[in-house]
C-alpha positions in Angstrom: 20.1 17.9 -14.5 20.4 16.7 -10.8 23.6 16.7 -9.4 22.8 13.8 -7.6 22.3 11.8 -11.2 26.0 13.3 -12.3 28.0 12.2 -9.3 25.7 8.4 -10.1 27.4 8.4 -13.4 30.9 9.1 -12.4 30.6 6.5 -9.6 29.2 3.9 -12.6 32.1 4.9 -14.7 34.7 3.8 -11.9 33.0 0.3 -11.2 33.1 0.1 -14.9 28.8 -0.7 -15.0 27.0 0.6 -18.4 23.8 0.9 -16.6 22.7 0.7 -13.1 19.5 -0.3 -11.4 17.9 1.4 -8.3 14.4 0.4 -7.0 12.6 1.6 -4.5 12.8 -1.2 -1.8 14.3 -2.7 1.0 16.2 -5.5 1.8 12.7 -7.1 2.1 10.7 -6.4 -0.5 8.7 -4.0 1.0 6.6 -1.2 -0.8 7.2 1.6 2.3 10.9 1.9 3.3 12.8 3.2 5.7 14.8 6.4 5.3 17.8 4.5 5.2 16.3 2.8 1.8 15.3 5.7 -0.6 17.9 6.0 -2.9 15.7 6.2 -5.7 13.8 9.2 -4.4 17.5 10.7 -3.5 19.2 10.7 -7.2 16.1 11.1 -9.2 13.7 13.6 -6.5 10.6 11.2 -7.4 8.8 10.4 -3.7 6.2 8.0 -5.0 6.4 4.7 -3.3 6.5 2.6 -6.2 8.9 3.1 -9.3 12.3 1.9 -10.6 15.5 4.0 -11.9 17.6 2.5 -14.8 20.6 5.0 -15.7 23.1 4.5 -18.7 25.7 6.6 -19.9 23.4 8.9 -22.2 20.0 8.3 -20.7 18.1 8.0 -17.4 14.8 7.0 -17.6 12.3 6.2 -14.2 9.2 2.7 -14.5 5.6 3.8 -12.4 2.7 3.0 -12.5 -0.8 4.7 -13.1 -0.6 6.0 -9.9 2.3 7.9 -10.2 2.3 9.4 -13.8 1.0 12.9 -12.9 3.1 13.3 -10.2 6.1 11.9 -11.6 5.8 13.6 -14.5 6.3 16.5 -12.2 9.3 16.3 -9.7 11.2 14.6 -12.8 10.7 18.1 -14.7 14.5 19.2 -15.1 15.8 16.3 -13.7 17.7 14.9 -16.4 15.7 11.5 -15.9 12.3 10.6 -18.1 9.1 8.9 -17.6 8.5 5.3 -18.1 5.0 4.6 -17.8 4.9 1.0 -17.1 1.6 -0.7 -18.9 0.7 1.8 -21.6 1.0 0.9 -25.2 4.8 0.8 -26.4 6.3 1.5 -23.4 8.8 -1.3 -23.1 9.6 -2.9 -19.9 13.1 -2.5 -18.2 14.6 -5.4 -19.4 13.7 -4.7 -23.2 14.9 -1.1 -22.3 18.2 -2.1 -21.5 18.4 -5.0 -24.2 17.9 -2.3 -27.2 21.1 -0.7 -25.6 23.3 -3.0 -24.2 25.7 -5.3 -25.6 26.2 -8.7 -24.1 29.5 -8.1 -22.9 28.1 -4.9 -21.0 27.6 -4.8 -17.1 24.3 -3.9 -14.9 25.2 -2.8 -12.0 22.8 -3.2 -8.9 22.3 -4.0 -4.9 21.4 -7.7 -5.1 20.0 -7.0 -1.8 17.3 -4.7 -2.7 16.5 -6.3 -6.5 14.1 -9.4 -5.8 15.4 -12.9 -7.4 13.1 -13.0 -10.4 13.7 -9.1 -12.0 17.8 -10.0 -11.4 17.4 -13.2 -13.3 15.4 -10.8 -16.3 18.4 -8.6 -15.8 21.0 -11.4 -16.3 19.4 -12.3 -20.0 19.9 -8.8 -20.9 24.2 -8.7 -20.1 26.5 -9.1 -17.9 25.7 -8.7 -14.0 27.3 -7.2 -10.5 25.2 -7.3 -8.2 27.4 -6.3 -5.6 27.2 -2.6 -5.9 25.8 0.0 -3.2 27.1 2.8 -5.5 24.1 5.2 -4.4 25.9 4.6 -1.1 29.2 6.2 -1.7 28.1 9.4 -3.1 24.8 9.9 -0.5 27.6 11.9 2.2 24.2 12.3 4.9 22.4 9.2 4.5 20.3 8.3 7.3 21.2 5.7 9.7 20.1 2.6 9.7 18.7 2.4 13.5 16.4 -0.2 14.6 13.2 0.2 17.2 12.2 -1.5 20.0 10.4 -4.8 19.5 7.3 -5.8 21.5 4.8 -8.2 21.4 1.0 -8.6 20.8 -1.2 -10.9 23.3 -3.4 -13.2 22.0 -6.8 -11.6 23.3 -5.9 -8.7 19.7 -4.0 -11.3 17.9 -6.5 -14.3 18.0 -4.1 -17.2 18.0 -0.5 -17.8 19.1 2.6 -17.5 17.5 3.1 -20.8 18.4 -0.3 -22.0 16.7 0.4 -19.9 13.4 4.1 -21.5 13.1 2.7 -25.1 13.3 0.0 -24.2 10.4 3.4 -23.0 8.5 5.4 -25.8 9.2 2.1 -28.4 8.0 2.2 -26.3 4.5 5.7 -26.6 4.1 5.7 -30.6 4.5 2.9 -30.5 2.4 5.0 -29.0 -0.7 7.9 -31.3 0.3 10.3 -28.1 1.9 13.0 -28.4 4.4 13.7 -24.9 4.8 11.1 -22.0 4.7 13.0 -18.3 4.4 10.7 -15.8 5.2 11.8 -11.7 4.4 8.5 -9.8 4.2 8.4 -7.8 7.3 4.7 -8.1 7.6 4.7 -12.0 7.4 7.4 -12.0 9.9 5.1 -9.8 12.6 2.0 -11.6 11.8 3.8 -15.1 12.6 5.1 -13.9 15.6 2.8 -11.6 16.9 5.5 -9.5 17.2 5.4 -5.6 16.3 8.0 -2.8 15.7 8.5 1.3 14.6 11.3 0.3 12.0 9.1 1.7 8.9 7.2 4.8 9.0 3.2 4.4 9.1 3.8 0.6 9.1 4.7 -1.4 12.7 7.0 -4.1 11.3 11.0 -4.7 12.5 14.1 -5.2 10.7 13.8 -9.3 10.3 14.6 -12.1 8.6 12.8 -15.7 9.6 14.2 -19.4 8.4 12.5 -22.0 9.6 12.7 -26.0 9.5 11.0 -29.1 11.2 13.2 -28.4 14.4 14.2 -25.1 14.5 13.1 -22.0 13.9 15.7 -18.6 13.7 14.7 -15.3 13.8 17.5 -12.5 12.7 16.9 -8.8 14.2 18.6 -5.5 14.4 17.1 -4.8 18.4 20.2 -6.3 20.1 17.4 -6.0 23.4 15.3 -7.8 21.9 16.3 -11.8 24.2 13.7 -13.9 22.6 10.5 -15.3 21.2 9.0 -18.9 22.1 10.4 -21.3 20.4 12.5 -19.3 17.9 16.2 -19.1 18.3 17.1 -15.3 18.0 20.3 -14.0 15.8 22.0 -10.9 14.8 20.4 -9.7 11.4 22.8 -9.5 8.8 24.2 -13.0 9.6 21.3 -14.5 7.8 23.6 -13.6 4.6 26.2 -16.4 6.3 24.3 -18.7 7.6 22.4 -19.2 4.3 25.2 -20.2 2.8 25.9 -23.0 5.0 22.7 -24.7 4.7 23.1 -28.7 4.6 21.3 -29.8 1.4 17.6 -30.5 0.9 14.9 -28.0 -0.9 13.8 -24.7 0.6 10.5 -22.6 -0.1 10.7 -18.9 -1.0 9.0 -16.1 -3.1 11.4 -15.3 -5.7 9.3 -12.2 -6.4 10.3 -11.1 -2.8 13.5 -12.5 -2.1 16.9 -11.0 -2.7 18.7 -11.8 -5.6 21.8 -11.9 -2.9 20.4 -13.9 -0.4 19.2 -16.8 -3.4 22.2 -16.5 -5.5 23.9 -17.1 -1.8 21.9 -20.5 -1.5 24.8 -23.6 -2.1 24.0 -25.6 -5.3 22.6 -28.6 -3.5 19.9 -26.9 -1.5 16.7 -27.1 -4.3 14.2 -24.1 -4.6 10.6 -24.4 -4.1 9.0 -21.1 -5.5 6.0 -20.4 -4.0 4.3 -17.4 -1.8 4.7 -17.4 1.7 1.8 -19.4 3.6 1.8 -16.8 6.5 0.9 -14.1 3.3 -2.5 -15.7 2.5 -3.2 -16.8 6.2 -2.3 -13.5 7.4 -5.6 -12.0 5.2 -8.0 -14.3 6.1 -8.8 -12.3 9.5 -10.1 -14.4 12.7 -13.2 -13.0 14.6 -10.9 -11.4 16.5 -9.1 -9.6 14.2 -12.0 -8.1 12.7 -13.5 -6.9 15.7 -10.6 -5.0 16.5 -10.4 -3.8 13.2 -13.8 -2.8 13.3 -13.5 -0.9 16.4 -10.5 1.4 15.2 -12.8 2.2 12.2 -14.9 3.4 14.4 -12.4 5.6 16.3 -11.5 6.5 12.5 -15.0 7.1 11.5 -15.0 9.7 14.8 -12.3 11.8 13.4 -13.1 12.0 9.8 -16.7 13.3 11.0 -14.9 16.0 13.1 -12.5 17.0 10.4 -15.0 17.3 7.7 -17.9 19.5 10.4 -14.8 21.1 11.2 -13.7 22.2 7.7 -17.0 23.2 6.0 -17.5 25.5 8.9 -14.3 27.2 8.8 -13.7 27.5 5.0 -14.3 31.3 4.9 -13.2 31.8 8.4 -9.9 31.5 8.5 -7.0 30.9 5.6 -6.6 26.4 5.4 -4.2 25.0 2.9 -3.6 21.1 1.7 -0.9 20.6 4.2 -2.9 22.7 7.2 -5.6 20.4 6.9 -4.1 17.0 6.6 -2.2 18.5 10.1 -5.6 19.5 11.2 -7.1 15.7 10.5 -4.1 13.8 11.9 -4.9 15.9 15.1 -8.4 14.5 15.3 -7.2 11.4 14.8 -4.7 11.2 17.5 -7.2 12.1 19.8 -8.6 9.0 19.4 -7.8 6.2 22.2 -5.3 3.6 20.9 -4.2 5.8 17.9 -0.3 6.3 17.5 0.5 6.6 14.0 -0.6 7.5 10.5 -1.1 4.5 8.5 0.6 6.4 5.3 1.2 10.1 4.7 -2.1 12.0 3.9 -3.1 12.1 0.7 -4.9 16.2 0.7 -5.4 17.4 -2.9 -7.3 20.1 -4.0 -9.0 20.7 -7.1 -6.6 20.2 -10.2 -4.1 18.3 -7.2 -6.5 15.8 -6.4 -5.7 14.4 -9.9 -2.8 13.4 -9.1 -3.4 9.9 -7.7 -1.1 10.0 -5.2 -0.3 13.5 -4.4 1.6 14.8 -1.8 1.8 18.3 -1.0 5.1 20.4 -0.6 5.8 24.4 0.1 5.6 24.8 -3.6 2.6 23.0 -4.3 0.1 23.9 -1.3 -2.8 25.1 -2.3 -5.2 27.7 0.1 -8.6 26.2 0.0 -11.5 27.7 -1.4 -15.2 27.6 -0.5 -15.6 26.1 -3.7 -14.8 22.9 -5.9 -13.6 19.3 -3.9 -10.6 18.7 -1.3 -9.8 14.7 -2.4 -8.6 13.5 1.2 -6.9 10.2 1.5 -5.8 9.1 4.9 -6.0 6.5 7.5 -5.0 5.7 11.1 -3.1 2.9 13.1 -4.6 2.0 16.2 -3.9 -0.3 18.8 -6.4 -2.4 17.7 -6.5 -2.0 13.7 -5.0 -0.5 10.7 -7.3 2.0 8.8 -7.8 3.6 4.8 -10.3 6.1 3.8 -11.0 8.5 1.0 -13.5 11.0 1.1 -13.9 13.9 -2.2 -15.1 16.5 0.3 -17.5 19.0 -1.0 -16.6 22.7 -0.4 -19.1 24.7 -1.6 -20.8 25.3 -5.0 -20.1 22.7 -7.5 -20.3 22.6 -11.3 -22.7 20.3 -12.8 -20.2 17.9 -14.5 -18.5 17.6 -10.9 -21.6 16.3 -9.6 -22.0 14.1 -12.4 -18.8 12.4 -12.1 -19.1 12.6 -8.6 -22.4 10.1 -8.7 -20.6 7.9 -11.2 -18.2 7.2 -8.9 -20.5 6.6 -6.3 -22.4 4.1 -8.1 -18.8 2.4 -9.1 -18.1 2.1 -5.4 -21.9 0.9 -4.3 -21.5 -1.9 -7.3 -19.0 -3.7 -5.5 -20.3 -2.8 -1.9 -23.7 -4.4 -3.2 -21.6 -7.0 -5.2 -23.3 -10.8 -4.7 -20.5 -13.4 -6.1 -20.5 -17.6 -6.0 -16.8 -18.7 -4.1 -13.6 -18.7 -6.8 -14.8 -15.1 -8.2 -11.4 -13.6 -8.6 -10.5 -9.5 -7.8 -9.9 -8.8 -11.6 -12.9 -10.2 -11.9 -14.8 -8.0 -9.2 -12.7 -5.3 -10.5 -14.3 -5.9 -13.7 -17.7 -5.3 -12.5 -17.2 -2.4 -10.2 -15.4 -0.2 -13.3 -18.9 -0.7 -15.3 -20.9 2.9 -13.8 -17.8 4.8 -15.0 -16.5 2.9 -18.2 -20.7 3.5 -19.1 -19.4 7.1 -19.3 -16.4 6.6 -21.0 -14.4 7.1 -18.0 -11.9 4.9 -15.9 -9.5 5.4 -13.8 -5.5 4.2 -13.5 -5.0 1.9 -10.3 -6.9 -1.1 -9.0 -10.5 -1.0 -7.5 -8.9 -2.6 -3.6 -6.4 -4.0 -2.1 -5.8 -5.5 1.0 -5.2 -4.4 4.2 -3.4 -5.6 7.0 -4.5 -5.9 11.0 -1.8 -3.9 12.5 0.1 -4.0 10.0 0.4 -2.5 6.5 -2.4 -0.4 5.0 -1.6 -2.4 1.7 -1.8 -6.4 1.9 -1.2 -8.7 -0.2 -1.4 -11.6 -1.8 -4.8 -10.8 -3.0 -6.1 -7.5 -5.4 -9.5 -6.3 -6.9 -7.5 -5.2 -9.7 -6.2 -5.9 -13.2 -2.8 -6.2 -12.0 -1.3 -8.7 -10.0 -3.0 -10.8 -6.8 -6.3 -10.1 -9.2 -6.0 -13.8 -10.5 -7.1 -15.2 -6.7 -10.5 -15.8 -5.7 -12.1 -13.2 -2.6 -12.6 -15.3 0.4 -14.5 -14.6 3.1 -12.1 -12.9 6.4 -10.5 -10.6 3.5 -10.5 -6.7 4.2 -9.7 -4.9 1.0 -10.7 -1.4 0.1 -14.0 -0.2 -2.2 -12.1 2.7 -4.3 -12.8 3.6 -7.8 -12.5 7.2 -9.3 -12.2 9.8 -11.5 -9.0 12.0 -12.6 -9.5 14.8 -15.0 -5.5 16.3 -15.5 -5.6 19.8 -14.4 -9.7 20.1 -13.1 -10.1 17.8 -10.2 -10.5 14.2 -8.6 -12.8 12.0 -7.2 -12.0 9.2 -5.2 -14.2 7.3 -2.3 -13.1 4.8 -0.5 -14.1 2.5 2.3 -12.5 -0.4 3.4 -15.2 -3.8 3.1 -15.4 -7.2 4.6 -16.1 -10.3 2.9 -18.7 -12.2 4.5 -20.9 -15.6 3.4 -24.5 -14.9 2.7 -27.3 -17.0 3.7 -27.2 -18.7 -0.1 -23.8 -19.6 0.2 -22.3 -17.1 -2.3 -20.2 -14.3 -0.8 -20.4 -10.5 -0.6 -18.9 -7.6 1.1 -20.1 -5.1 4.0 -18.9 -2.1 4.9 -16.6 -1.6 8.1 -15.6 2.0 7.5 -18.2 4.7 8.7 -18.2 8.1 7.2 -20.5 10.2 5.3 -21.1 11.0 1.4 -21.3 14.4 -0.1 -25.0 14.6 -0.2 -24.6 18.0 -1.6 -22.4 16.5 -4.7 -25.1 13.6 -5.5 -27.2 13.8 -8.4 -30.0 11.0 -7.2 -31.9 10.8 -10.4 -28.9 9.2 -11.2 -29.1 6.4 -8.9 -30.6 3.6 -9.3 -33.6 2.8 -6.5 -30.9 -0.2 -5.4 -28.1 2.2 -5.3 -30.3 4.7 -3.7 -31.2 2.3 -1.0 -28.1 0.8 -0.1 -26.8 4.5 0.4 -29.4 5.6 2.8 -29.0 2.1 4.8 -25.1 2.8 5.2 -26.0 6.8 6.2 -28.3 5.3 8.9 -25.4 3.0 10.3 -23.3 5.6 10.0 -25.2 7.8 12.2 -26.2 5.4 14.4 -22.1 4.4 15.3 -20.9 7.4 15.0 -23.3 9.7 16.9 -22.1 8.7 20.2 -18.5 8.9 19.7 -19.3 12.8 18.7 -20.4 15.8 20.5 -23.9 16.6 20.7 -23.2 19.6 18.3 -21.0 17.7 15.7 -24.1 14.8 16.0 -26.7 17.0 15.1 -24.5 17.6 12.2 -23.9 14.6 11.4 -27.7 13.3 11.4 -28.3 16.1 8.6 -25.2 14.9 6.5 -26.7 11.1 6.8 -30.2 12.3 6.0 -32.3 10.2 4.1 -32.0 11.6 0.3 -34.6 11.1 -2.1 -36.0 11.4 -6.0 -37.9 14.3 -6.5 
């Protein structure tokens, strides 16, 4: 049992809480947190970025989803804490967790700063509440500080329109729902709206903020005491949000009570009225302008650069020299910071190999590195920030001879990916439905795989944007609009074998009939070497040799004149025999 879990329960026992609550989030709902933030990863050792801790007296048990089971299942060996695995038959949520062991007259302790509004009110049906307890806090002795970045802006010419343009379209959608006040916490809307940019989260350029907003005035709380100002925004010390919200005159205020604080609504006085709907700046924010995508697709061309270079530069040193998991995700951030404009990872590398890359969303340590092989698949997923876009791309990268289910499984998933490339839909198709349609190669097969099909991604922002999903899971209810850049990633995870995963990141565009469909923006090759083409079908087949021939043709020039000629066999025409 972790120590860290002991000294938990003997703080719980002084505050007098039967259970306590830890998430994995900030103060803002966000998915990737600060150092500051990961309390969850500190008592229970779990490092996945999503997942909740619920600790009693007797038992300790951690929620994740599909992504995380593997792994989790892992670093939670010996820990003292179990596996929760949110969605799978007779695995109760949280709530009905705690209700099967609580009494009403029992207390759950949490940080009502960290737990959004709607899971505290779930947790308030189940027994008594305190939400007004950082225990993690007083047993964590080297906690990180909590030290804010620099601020800067973005000009229009990469942003596309003004701040002072996008707080007028949010101001028109709040009169039309009737609000008075709009609070804002989501980092990323925050940046978008103000074209404003930070380093206050690893792999993701947002800044310690807090936004209200009204018909006259609009405030803006920070950490960067250097930061004197943004047009027409009135600029405050952070944490006084948590006062001045308590002073508001009365009227009705729109929020996201799936984002914001339970501490900050519960803060709200009595006669102020709450209007419970997403942020507008969220869905405005992933409808891209021209030039948005522009930028966007230039980084992925940068991007595109890099991956080619890693991948030329792996398969020719494979049996040269000894390459682990970790000494090639090192080796491909290096090729990527080479790149003009690039200055950041958009998420730790994901670098599995073989029975590793089943792990959704592995992450190597010491213990687990694996040396490579000149054999079996290196699942590699990775992306960039640039200064003119934000990038995600999976490639299952051939290393030498392959078994024939590999290659089998390998073409499934290819043909699950070109299904929603090629993917032809009227306007109002939702993600779950698309999601739907792009699982069909693989569920043919009786295979599937445990996460959404895409997601969004941000420009210059986070590599996972909402409000929309192709998914079965949430944002899969809203139709795909053209502007939207999500990602094409559907694979294959056999425990202890291997995985396949390949992923581009698409945009949707109108087509000359009116409906809607996607193209690619990301520009890397397949594993012609791990395609079966009998398999294809002559669509498929045609769609893939189109994309190879773009792919050559963009990324040619950005390579040297040895790594091209490479390149023009790897995006070869391939054919039926």
């Amino acid at each position: 049992m972790r120590q860290q879990l002991i000294d938990l329960r003997a703080r719980m026992k002084e505050a007098g809480v039967s259970a306590y609550i830890i998430p994995t989030t900030d103060f803002h709902g966000s998915e990737y947190v600060n150092d500051y933030f990961k309390c969850r990863k500190f008592i229970s050792g779990f490092t996945g970025s999503a997942g909740t801790l619920a600790v009693t007296e007797q038992e300790a048990f951690l929620w994740t989803d599909g992504r995380y089971f593997l792994q989790a299942a892992n670093q939670l060996d010996s820990s003292g804490i179990g596996l929760m695995k949110s969605g799978q038959p007779g695995v109760p949520s949280i709530t009905e967790y705690l209700a099967d062991r609580l009494t009403p007259s029992d207390v759950i302790g949490f940080d009502g700063r960290v737990v959004d509004y709607a899971f505290g009110c779930e947790l308030e049906k189940t027994a008594k509440v305190n939400f007004e307890l950082d225990l993690v806090c007083d047993i964590w002795k080297d906690r990180p500080a909590l030290s804010p970045s620099r601020i800067y802006s973005l000009p229009e010419s990469v942003t596309g329109e003004s701040a002072e343009s996008k707080l007028e379209r949010v101001r028109s959608s709040m009169r039309q729902q009737g609000a008075d006040y709009h609070l804002i916490t989501s980092l990323e809307d925050i940046a978008w709206l103000l074209n404003l940019r930070g380093r206050d989260v690893e792999n993701t350029p947002v800044f310690f903020s807090f936004a209200l907003i009204n018909a006259d005035c609009a405030r803006l709380y920070v950490m960067d005491k250097s930061f004197e100002g943004a047009d027409d925004w009135e600029v405050l010390p952070y944490f006084q949000i948590f006062k001045d919200i308590k002073k508001l005159p009365a009227g009705s205020i729109l929020l996201d009570e799936g984002i914001v604080s339970y501490a900050l609504i519960k803060s709200l006085p009595e006669d102020v009225k709450i209007i419970n709907s997403s942020n507008p700046a969220e869905l405005m924010k992933s409808l891209k302008n021209d030039t948005e995508l522009a930028a966007t697709e230039n980084a992925h061309l940068k991007d595109g650069a890099a991956m080619v270079n890693f991948i030329r530069w792996l398969k020719q040193n494979i049996e040269r020299e000894t390459i682990t998991e970790i000494s090639a995700a090192d080796r491909l951030e290096k090729f990527r910071m080479e790149q003009e404009g690039c200055y950041d990872l958009s998420f730790s590398t994901i670098a599995g190999y073989m029975e590793n890359g089943a792990v959704i969303h592995y992450s190597a340590t010491e213990e687990t590195n694996k040396i490579l092989k000149p054999e079996g698949f290196l699942l590699v997923d990775s992306g960039g920030q640039y200064e003119d876009g934000t990038t995600d791309i999976t490639r299952t990268i051939s290393l030498g001879s392959l078994t024939e289910e590999m290659k089998q499984h390998y073409t499934a998933v290819l043909r699950s990916h070109i299904k929603l490339a090629m993917a032809a839909f009227p306007p109002g198709t939702t993600g779950g439905q698309l999601d739907e349609l792009a699982r069909r190669p693989l569920t043919d097969l009786g295979l599937d795989y445990n996460h959404g099909t895409g997601h969004g991604v941000g420009h210059l922002l986070s590599v996972h944007e909402g409000p929309h999903s192709i998914s079965q899971k949430s944002g899969s209810h809203l139709p795909i609009y053209p502007g939207s850049i999500t990602s094409d990633e559907p694979g294959v995870y056999l425990e202890g074998k291997y995985g396949i995963r390949l992923e581009n990141e698409i945009q949707c565009v109108e087509l000359p009939q009116g409906s809607f469909g996607f193209i690619p923006i990301t520009y890397c090759p397949f594993e012609k070497e791990a395609i079966l083409p009998e398999l294809l079908k002559p669509m498929e087949l045609s769609w893939l040799n189109e994309y190879h021939r773009d792919v050559y043709a963009k990324i040619a020039p950005r390579v040297s004149a040895e790594t091209a000629e490479w390149l023009k066999e790897a995006t070869a025409p391939i054919t039926v025999k």
